[in-house]
Structures are given as structure tokens and as C-alpha cells.
C-alpha positions in Angstrom: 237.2 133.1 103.4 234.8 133.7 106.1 231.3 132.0 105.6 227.6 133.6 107.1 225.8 130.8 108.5 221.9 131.0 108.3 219.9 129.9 110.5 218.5 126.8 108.7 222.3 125.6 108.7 222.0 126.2 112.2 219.0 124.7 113.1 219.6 121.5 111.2 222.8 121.2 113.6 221.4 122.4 117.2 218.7 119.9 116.6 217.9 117.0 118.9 217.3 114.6 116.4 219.2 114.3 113.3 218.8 112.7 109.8 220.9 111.3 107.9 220.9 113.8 104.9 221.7 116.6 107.9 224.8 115.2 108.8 226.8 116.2 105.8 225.7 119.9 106.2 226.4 119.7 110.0 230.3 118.1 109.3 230.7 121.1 107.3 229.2 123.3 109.5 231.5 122.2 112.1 234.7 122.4 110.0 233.5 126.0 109.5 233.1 126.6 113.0 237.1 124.7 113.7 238.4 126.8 111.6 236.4 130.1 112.4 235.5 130.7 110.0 231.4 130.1 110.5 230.0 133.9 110.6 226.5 134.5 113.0 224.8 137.7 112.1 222.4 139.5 114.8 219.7 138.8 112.7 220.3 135.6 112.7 221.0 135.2 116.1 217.4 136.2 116.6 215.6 133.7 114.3 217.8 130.7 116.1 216.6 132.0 119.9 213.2 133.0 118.7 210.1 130.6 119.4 212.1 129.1 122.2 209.9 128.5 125.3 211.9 127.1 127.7 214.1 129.8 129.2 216.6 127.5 130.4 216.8 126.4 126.6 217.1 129.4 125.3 220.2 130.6 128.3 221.8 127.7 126.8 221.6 128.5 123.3 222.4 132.0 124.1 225.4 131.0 125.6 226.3 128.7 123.2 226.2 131.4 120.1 227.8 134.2 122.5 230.6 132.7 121.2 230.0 134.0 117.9 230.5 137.8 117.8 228.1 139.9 115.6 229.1 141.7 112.3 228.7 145.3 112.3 225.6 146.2 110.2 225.8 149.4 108.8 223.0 151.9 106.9 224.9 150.9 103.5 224.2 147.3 103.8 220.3 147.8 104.7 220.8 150.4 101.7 222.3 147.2 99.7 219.1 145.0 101.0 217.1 147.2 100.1 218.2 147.1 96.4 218.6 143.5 96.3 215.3 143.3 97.0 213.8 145.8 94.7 216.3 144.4 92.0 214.8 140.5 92.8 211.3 141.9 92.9 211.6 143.6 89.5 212.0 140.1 88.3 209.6 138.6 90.3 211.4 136.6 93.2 210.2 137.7 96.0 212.7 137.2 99.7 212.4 138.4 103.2 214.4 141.6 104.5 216.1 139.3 106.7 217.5 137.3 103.7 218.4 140.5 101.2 220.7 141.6 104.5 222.3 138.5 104.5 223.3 139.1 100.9 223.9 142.1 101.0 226.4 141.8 104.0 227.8 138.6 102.3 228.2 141.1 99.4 230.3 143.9 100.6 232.3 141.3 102.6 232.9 138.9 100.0 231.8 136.3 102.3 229.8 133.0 100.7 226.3 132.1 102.2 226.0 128.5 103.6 222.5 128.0 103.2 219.8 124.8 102.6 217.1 127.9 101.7 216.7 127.3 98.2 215.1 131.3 97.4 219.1 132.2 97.8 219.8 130.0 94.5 216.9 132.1 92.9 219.2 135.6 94.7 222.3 134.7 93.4 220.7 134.7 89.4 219.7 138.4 90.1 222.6 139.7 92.3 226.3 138.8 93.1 226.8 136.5 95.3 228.9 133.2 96.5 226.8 130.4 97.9 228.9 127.6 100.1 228.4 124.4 98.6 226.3 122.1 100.4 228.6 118.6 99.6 
């Protein structure tokens, strides 16, 4: 099964220093990424590149997650955001767009999210979805 990657998962490994709690997340990111099955959306792609101020930083990067093609987003899954979100709200969590299109994308997919963001434990009481395990 193929996993979406957010971009704390990815930040924790593209890091120049690491801790030793990271490095458990980061082996599993990288077995993800040997088997390919590690998943970058565009939106994601854009929180790991954003804030960069070197430009030969962020070529590198760039070039480094070209090697992850994009899913397709279609109108259904900002449709499918858009009611996570309102379905959350109603019970009072409270997430970013950006995050209610990861789920909902992860949703239709029937991908799991690999994620240290602990709002997507609060998601996943509210809507259907499949979180990677962190150990």
C-alpha cells in the first residue's frame, strides 16, 4: 500500500542535524522511499521548498523531490477536504486545508498518512482514515 508523506516526515529526514528519536521515523521513511512506496503531494512539495532562502538550497531540494511525481488532485478531493473539514469543525477540531486534502486524497486512495502531526490522530476520530505507524 502506497503511503503520503507529510512534510514533517520530510523535514525531520532532509535535516542537517538529526536526533536520536528522528531516526526511527527517517529508517522508515527510507524503507518507504526503497520500496516506492513514499507518496509526495504538490502541496506538500510546496511546504518542504517554502521558507528556503538559499536558491542553491532550494535547486537541490527541488531536484531531490523531482523524483517524486505528484498525484493528480481533482475537484472531488478538495470537495472531500472540504467536508472533512466541516465534519472536524462540527466537533470542534479545527486543521488546515492543506491537511483535510491530505486526508481526503489518502481517503479515496486508500493510502495511510505517515505523519508526526498529532491534529491527524484527532482527524482520524471524525473521518476514515489509516495513519502509518510511527514504530
Amino acid at each position: 500500500m502506497n503511503v503520503i508523506v507529510d512534510t514533517c516526515v520530510w523535514s525531520l529526514a532532509l535535516r542537517r542535524r538529526k536526533s536520536s528519536n528522528e531516526d526511527a521515523t527517517v529508517m522508515r521513511l527510507r524503507e518507504l522511499i526503497n520500496e516506492s512506496r513514499a507518496q509526495l503531494l504538490g502541496p506538500i512539495r510546496q511546504e518542504i521548498l517554502s521558507g528556503i532562502a538559499s536558491i542553491q538550497h532550494f535547486n537541490t531540494l527541488k531536484n531531490y523531490l523531482s523524483a517524486f511525481p505528484d498525484w493528480v488532485i481533482s475537484s472531488a478531493d478538495h470537495e472531500s477536504a472540504a467536508m472533512f473539514c466541516n465534519q472536524c469543525r462540527s466537533k470542534g477540531i479545527q486543521g488546515s486545508n492543506t491537511d483535510f486534502l491530505i486526508c481526503a486524497i489518502a481517503s479515496r486512495h486508500k493510502m495511510s498518512i505517515f505523519t508526526t502531526d498529532k491534529d491527524f490522530t484527532h482527524y482520524a476520530k471524525i473521518i476514515p482514515l489509516n495513519l502509518y505507524p510511527l514504530a
